[in-house]
C-alpha positions in Angstrom: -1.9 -7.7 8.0 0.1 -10.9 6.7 -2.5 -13.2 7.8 -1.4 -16.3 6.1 1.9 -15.9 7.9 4.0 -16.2 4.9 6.2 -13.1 5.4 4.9 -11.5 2.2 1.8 -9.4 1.8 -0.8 -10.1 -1.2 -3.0 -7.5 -2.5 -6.0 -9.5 -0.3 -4.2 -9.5 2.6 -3.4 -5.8 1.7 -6.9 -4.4 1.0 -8.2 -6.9 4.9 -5.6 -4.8 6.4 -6.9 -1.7 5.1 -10.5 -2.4 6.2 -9.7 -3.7 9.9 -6.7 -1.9 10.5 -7.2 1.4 11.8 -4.1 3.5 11.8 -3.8 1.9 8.3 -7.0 2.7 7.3 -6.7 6.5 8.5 -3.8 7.1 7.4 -5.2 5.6 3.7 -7.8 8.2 3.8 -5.7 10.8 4.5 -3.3 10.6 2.2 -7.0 10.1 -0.3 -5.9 6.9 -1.3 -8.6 4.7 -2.5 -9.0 1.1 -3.2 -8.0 1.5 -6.8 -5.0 3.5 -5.9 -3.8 1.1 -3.2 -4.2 -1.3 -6.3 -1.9 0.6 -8.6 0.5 1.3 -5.5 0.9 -2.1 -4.8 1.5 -3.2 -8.6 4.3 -0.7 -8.2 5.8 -2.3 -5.0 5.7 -5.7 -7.1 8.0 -5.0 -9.3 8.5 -9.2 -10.5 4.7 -9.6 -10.4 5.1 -12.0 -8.0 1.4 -11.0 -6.5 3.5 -10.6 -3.1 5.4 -7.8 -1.6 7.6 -7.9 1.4 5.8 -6.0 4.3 9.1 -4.1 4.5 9.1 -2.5 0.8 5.6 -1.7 1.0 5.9 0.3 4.1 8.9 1.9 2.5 7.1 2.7 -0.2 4.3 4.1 2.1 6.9 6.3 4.2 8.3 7.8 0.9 5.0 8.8 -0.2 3.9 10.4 3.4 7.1 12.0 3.4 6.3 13.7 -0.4 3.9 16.3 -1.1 0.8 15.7 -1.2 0.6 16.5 -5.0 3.4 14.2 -6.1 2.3 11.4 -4.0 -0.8 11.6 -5.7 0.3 11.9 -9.0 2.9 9.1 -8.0 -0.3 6.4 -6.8 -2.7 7.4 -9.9 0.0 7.4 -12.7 
């Protein structure tokens, strides 16, 4: 997904990833998360507003919400 090589993800490389990666991409869809939520998820992950987030807190971020139900999750990516 970090296709600049930089070590940090931007919300580009982000939103690439979750177009041509498919385990991504399902896993996206199953959890109903949409482009605008995966916006507002990562804003959340970038908390200095950098633009960037280390591949590392995101996935965190990701495994915390697969591992919460379903109804918080949501109300966690849309609020």
């Amino acid at each position: 997904i970090d296709e600049d090589g930089s070590g940090a993800l931007s919300f580009d490389e982000l939103e690439s990833g979750a177009k041509k990666v498919s385990e991504f991409s399902h896993w996206l869809r199953v959890m109903a998360i949409d482009d605008e939520d995966l916006k507002q998820l990562f804003e959340i992950v970038d908390g200095d507003g950098s633009g960037e987030v280390d591949p590392q807190e995101f996935a965190d971020a990701m495994f915390r919400m697969k591992n919460t139900e379903a109804k918080t999750a949501t109300k966690f990516v849309k609020h």
